[in-house]
PQR file with spaces between the fields and no chain letter, atoms N, CA, C, O and H, PARSE charges and radii, in Angstrom:
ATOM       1  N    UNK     1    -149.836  135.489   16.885 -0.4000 1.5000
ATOM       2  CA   UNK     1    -150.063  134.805   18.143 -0.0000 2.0000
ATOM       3  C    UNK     1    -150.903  133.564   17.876  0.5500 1.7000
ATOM       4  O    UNK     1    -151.930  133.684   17.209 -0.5500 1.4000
ATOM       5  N    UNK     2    -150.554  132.452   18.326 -0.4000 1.5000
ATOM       6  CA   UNK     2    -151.174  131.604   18.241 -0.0000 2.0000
ATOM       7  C    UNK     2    -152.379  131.324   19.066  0.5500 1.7000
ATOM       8  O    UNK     2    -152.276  132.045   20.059 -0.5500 1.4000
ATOM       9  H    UNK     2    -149.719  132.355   18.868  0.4000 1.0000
ATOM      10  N    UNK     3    -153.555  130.572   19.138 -0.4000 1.5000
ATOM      11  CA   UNK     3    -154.896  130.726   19.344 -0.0000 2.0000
ATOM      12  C    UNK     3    -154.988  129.312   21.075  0.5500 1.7000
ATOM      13  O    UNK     3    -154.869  128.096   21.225 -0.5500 1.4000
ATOM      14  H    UNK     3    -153.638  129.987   18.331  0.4000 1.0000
ATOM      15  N    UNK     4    -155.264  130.552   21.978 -0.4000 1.5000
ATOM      16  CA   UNK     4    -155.186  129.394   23.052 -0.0000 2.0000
ATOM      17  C    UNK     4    -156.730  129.744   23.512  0.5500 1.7000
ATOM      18  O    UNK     4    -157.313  128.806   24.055 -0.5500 1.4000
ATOM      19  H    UNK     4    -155.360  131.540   21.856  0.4000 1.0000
ATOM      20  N    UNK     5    -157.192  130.514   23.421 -0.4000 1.5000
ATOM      21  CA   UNK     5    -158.571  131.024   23.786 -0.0000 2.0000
ATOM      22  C    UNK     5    -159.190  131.144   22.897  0.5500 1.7000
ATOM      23  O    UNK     5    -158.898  132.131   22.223 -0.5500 1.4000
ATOM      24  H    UNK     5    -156.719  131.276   22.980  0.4000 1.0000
ATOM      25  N    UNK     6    -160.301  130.307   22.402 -0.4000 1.5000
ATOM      26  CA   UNK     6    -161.487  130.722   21.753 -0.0000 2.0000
ATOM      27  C    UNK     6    -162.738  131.782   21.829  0.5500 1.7000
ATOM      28  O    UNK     6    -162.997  132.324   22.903 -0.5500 1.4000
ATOM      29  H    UNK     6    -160.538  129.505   22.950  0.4000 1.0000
ATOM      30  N    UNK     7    -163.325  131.992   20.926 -0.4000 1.5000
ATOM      31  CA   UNK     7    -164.756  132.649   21.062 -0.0000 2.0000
ATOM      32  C    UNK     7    -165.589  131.936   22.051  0.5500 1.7000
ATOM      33  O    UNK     7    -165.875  130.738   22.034 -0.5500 1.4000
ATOM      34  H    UNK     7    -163.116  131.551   20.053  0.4000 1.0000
ATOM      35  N    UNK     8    -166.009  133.001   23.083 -0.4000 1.5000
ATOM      36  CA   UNK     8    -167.377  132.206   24.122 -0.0000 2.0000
ATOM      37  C    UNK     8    -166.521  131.804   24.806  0.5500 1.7000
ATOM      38  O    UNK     8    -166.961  130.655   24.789 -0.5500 1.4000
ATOM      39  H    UNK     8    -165.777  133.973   23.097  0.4000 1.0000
ATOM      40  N    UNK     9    -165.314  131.690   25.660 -0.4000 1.5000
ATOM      41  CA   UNK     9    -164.225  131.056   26.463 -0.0000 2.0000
ATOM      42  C    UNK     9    -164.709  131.500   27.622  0.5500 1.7000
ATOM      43  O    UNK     9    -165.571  132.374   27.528 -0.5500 1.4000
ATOM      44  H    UNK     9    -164.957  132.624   25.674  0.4000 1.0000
ATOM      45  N    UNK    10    -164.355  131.097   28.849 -0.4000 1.5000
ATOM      46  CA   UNK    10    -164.627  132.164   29.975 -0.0000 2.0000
ATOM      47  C    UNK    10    -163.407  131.681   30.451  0.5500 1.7000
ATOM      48  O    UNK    10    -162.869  130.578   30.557 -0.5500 1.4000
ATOM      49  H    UNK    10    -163.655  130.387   28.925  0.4000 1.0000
ATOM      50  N    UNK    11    -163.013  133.358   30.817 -0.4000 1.5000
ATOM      51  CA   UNK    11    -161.883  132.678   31.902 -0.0000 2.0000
ATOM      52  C    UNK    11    -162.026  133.390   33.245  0.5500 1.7000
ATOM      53  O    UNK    11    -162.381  134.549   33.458 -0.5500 1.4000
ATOM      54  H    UNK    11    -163.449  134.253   30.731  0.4000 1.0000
ATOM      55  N    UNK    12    -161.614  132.285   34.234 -0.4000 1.5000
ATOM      56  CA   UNK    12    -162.018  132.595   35.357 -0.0000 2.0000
ATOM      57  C    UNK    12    -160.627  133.162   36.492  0.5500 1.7000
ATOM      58  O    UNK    12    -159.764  132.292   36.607 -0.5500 1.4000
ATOM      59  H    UNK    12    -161.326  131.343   34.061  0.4000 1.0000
ATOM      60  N    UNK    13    -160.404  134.193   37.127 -0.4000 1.5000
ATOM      61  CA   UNK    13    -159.577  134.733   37.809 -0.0000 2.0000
ATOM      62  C    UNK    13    -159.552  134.797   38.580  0.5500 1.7000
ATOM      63  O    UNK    13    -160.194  135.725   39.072 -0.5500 1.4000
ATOM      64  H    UNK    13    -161.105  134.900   37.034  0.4000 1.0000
ATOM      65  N    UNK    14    -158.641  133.706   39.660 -0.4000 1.5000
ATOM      66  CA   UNK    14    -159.215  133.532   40.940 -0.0000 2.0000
ATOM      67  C    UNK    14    -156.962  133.917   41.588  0.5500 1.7000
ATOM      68  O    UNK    14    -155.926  133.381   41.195 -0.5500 1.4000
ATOM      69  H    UNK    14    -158.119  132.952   39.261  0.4000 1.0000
ATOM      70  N    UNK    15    -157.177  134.879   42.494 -0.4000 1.5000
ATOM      71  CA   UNK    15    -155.672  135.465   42.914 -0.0000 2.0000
ATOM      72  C    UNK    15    -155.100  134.808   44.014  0.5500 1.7000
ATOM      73  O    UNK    15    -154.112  135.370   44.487 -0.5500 1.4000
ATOM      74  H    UNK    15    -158.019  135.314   42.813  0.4000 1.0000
ATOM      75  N    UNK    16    -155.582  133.428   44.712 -0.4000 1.5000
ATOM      76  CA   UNK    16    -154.989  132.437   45.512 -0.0000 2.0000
ATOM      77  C    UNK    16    -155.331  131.150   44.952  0.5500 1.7000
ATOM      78  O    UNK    16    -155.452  130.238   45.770 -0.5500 1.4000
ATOM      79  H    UNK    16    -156.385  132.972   44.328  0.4000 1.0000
ATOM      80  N    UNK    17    -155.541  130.842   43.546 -0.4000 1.5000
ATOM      81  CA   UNK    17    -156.002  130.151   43.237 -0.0000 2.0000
ATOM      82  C    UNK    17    -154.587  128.730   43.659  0.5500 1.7000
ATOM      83  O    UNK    17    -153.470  129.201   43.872 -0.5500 1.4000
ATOM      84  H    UNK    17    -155.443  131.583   42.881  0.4000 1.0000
ATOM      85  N    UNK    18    -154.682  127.596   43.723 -0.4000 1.5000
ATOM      86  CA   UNK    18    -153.507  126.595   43.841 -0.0000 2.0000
ATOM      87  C    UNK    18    -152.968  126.397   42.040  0.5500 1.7000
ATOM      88  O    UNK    18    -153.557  125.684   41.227 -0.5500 1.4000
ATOM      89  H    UNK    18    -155.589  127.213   43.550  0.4000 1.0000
ATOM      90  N    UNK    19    -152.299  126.848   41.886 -0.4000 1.5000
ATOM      91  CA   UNK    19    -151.941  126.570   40.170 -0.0000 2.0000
ATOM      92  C    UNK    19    -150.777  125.787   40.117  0.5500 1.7000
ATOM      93  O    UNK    19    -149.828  125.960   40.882 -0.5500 1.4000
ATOM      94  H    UNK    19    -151.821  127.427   42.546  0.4000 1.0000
ATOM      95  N    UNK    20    -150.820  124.871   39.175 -0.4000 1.5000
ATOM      96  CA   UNK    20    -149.634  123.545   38.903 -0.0000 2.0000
ATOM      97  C    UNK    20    -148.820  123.985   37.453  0.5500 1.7000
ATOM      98  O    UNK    20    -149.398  124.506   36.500 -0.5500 1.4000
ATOM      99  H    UNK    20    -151.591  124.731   38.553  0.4000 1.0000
ATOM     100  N    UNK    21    -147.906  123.784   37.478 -0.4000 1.5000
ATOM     101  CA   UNK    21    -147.142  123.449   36.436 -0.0000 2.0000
ATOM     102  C    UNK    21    -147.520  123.721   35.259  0.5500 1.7000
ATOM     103  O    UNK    21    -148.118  122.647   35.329 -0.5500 1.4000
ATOM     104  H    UNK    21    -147.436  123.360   38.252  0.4000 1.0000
ATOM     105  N    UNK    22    -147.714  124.022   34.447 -0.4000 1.5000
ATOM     106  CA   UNK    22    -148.051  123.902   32.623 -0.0000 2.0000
ATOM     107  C    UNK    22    -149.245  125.001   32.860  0.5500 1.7000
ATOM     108  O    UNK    22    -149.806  125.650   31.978 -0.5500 1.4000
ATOM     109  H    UNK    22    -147.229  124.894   34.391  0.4000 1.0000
ATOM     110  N    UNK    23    -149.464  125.042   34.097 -0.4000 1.5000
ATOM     111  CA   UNK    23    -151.121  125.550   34.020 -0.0000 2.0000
ATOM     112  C    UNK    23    -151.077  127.276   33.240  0.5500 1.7000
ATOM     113  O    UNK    23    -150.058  127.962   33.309 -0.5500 1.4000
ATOM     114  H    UNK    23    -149.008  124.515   34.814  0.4000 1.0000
ATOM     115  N    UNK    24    -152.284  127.732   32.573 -0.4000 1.5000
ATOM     116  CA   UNK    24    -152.270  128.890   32.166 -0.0000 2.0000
ATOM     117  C    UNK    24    -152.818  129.976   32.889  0.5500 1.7000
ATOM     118  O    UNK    24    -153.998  129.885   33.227 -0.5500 1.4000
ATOM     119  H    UNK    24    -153.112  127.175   32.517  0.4000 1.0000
ATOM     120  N    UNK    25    -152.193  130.950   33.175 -0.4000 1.5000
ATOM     121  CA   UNK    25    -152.126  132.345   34.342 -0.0000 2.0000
ATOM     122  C    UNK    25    -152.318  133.518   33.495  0.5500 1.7000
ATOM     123  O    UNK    25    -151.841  133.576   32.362 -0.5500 1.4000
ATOM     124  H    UNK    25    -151.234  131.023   32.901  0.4000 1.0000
ATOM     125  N    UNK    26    -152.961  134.390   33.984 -0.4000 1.5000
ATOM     126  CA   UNK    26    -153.081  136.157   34.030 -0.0000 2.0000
ATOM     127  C    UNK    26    -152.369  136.608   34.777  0.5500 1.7000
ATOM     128  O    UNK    26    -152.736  136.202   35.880 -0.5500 1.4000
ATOM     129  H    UNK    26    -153.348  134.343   34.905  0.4000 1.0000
ATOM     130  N    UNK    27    -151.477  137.268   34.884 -0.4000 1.5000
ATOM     131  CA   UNK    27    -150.416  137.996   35.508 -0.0000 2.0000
ATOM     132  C    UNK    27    -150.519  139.301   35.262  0.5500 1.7000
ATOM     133  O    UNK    27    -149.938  139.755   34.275 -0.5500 1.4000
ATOM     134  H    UNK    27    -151.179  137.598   33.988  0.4000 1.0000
ATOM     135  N    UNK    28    -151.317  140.194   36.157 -0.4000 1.5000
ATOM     136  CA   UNK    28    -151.066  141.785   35.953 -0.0000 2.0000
ATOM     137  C    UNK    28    -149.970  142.130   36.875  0.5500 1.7000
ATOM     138  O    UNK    28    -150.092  141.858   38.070 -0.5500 1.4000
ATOM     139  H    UNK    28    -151.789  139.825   36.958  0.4000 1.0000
ATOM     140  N    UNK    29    -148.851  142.737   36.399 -0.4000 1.5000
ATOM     141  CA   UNK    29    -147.683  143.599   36.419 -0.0000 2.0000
ATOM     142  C    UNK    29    -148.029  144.746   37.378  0.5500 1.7000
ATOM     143  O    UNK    29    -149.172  145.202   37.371 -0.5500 1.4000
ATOM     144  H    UNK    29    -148.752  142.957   35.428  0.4000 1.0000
ATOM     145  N    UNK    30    -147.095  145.230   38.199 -0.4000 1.5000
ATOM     146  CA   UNK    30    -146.992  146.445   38.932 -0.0000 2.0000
ATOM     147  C    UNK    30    -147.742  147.542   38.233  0.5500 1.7000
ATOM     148  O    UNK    30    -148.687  148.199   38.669 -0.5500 1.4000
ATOM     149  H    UNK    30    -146.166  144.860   38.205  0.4000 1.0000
ATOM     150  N    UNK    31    -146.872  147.654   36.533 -0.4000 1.5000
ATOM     151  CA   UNK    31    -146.962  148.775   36.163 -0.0000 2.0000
ATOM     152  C    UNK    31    -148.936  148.600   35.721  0.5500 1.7000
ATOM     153  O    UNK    31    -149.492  149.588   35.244 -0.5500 1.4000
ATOM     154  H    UNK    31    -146.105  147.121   36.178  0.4000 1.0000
ATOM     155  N    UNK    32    -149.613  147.516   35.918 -0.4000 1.5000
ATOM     156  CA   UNK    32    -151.202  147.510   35.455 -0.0000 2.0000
ATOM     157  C    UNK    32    -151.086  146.973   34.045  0.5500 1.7000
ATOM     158  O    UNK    32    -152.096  146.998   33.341 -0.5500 1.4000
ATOM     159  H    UNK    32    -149.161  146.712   36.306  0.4000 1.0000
ATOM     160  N    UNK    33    -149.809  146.429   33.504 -0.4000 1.5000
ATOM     161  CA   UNK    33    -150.204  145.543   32.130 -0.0000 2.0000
ATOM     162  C    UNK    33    -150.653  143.895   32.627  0.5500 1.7000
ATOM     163  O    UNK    33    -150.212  143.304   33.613 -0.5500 1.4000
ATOM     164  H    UNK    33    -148.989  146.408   34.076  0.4000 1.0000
ATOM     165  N    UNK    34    -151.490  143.467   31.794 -0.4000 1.5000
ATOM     166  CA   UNK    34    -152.046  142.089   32.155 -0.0000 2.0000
ATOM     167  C    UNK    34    -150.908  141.181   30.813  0.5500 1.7000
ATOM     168  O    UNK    34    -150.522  141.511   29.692 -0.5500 1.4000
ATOM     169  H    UNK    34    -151.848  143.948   30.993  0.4000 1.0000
ATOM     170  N    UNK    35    -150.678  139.817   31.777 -0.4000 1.5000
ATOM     171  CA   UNK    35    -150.070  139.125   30.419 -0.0000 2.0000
ATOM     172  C    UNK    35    -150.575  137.876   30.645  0.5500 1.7000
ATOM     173  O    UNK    35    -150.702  137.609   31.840 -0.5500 1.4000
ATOM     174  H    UNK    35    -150.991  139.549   32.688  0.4000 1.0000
ATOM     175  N    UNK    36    -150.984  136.820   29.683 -0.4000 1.5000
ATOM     176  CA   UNK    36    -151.506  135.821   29.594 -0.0000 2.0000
ATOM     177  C    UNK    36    -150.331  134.775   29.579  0.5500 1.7000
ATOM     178  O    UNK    36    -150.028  134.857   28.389 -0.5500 1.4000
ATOM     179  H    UNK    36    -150.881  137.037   28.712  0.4000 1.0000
ATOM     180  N    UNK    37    -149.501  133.882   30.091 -0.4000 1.5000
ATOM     181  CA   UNK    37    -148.626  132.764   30.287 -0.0000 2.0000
ATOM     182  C    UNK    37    -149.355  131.614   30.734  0.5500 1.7000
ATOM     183  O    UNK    37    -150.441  131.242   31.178 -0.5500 1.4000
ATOM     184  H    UNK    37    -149.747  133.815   31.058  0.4000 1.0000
ATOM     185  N    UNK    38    -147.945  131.152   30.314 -0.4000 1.5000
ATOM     186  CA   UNK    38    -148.176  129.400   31.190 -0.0000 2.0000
ATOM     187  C    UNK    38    -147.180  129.768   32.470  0.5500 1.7000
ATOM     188  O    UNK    38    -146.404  130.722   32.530 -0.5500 1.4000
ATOM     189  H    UNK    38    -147.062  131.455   29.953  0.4000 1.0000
ATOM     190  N    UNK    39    -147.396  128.831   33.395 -0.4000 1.5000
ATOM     191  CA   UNK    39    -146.645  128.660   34.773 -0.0000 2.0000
ATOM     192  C    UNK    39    -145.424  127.741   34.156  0.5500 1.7000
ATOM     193  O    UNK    39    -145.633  126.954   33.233 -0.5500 1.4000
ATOM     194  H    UNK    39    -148.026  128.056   33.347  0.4000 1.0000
ATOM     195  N    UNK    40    -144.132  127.919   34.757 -0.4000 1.5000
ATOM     196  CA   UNK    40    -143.314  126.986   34.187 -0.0000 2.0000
ATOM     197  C    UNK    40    -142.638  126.643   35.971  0.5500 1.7000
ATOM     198  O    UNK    40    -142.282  125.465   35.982 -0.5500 1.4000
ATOM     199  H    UNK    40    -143.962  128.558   35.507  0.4000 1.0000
ATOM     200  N    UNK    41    -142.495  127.025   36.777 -0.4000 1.5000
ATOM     201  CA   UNK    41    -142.424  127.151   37.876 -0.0000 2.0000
ATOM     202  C    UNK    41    -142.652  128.124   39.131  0.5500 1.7000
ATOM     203  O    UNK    41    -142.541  129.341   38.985 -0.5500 1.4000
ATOM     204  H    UNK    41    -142.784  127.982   36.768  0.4000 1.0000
ATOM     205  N    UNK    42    -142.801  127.859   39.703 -0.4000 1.5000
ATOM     206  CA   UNK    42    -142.881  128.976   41.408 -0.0000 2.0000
ATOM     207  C    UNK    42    -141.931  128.439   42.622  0.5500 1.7000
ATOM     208  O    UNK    42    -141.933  127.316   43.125 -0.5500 1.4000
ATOM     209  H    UNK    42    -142.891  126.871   39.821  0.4000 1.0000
ATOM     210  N    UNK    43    -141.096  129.597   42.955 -0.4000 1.5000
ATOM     211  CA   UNK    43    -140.948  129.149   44.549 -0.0000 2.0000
ATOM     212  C    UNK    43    -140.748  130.596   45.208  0.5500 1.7000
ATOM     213  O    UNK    43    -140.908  131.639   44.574 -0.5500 1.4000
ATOM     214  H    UNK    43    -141.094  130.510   42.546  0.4000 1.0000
ATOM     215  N    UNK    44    -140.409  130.539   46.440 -0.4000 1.5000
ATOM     216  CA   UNK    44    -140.820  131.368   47.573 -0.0000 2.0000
ATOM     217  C    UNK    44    -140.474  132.844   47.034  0.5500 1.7000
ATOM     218  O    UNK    44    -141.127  133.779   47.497 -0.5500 1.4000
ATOM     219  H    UNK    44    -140.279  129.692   46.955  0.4000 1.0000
ATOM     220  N    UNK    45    -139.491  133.090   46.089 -0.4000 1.5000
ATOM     221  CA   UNK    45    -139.249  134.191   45.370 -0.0000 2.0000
ATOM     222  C    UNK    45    -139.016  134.759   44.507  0.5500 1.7000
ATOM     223  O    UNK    45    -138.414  135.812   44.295 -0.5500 1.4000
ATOM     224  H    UNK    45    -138.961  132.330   45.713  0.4000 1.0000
ATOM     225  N    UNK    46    -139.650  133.849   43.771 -0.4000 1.5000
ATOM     226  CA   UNK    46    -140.223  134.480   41.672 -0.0000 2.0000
ATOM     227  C    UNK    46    -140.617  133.065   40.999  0.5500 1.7000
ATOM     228  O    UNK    46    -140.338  131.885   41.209 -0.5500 1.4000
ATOM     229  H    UNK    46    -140.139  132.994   43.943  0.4000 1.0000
ATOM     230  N    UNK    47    -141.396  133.778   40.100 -0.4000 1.5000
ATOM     231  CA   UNK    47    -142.590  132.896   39.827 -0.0000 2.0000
ATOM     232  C    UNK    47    -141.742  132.788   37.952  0.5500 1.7000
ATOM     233  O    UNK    47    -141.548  133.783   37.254 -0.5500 1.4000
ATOM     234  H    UNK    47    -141.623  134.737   39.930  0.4000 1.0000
ATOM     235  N    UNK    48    -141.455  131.611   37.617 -0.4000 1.5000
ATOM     236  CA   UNK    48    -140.807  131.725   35.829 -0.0000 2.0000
ATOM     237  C    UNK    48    -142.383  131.608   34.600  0.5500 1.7000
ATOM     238  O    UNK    48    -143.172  130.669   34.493 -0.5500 1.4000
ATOM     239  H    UNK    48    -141.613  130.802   38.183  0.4000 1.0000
ATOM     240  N    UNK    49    -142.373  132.476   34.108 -0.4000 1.5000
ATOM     241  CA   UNK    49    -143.589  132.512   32.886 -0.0000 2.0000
ATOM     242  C    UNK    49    -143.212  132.285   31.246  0.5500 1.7000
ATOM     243  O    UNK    49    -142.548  133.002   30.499 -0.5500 1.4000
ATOM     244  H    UNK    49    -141.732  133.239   34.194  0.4000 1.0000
ATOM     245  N    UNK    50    -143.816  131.160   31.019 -0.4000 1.5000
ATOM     246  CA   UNK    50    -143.257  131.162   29.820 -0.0000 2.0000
ATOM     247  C    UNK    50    -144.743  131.821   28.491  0.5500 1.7000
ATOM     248  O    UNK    50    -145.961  131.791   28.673 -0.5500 1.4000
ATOM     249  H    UNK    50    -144.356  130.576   31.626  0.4000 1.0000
ATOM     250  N    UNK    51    -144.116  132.236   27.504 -0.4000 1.5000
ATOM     251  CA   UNK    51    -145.113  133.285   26.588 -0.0000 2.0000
ATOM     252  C    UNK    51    -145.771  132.336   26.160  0.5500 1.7000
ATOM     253  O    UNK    51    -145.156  131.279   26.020 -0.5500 1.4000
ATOM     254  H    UNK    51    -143.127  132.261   27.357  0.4000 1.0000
ATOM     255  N    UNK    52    -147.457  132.375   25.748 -0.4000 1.5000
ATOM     256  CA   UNK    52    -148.289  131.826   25.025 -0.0000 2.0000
ATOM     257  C    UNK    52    -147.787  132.131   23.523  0.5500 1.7000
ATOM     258  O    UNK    52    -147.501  131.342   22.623 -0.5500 1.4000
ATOM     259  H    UNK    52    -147.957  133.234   25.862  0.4000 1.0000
ATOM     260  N    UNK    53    -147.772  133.739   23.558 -0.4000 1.5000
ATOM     261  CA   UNK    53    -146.915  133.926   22.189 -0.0000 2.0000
ATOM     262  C    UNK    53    -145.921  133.932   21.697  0.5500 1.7000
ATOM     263  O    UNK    53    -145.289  134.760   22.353 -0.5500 1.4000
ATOM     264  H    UNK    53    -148.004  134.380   24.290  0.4000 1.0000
ATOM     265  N    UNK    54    -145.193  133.501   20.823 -0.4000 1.5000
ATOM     266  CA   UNK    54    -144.011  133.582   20.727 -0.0000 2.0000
ATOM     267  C    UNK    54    -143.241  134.585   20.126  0.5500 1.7000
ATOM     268  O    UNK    54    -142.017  134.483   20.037 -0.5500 1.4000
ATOM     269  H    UNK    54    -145.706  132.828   20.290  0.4000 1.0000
ATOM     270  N    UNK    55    -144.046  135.815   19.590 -0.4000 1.5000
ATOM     271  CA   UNK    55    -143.342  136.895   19.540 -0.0000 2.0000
ATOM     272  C    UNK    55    -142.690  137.546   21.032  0.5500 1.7000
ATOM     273  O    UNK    55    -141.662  138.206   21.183 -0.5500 1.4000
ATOM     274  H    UNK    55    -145.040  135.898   19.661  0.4000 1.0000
ATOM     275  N    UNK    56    -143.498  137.182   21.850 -0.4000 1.5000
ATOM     276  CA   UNK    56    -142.999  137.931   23.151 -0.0000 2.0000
ATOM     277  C    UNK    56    -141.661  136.958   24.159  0.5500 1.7000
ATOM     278  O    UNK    56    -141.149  135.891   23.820 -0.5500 1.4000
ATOM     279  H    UNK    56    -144.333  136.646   21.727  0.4000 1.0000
ATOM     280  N    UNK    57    -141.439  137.582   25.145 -0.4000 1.5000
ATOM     281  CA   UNK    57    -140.393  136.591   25.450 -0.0000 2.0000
ATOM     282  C    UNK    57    -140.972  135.800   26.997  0.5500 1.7000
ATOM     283  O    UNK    57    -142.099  136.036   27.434 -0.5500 1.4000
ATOM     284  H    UNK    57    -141.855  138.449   25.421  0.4000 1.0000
ATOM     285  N    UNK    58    -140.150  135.004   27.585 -0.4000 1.5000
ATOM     286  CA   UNK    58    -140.678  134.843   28.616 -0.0000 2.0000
ATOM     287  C    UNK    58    -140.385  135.580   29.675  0.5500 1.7000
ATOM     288  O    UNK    58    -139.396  136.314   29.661 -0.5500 1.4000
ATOM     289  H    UNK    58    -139.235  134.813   27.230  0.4000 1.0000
ATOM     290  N    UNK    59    -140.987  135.513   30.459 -0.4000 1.5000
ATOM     291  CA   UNK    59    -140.731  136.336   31.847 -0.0000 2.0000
ATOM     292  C    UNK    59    -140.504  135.974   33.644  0.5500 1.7000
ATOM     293  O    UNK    59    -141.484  135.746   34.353 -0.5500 1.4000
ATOM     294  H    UNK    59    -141.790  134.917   30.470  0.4000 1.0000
ATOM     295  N    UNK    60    -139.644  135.973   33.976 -0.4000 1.5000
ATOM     296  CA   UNK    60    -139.725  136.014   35.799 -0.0000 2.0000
ATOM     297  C    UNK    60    -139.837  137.504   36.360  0.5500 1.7000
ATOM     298  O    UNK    60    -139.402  138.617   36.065 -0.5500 1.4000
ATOM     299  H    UNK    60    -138.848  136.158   33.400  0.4000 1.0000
ATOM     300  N    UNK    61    -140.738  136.863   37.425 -0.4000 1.5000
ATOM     301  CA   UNK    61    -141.759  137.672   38.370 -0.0000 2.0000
ATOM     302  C    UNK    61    -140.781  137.394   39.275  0.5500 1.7000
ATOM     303  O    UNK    61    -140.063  136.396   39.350 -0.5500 1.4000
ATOM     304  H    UNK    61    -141.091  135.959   37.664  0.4000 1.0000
ATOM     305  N    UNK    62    -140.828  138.592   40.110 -0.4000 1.5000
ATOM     306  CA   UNK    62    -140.447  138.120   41.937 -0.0000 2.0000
ATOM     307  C    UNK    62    -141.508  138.605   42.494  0.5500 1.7000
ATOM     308  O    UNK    62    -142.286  139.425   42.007 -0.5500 1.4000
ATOM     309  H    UNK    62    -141.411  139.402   40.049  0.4000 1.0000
ATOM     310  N    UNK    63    -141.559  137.998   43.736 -0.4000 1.5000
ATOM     311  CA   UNK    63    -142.415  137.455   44.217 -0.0000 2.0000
ATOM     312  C    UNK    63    -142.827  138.976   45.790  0.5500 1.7000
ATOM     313  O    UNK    63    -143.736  138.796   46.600 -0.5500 1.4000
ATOM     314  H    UNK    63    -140.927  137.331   44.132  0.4000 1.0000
């Protein structure tokens, strides 16, 4: 996995936050797994995530 978060990072989790484009998201899943992405788009009924890592794949959410 490549290194998007450093040591001493804070990240802050805010669940109405306004998020744009490219921006980087926490996404916890129904089932309670958390996944770290970028936003690649949103609209009224699924959200597209693309992987920080590239072992994993990307993912759409509905909404």
């Amino acid at each position: 996995m490549e290194l998007v978060f450093r040591d001493n990072n804070i990240v802050i989790i805010l669940p109405d936050a306004n998020i744009r484009r490219s921006g980087r998201v926490v996404v916890k899943t129904g089932g309670g797994k958390f996944m770290a992405k970028v936003l690649l788009r949103k609209s009224v009924r699924k959200v597209d995530l693309e992987s920080l890592n590239r072992a994993h794949n990307d993912r759409i959410v509905s909404i």
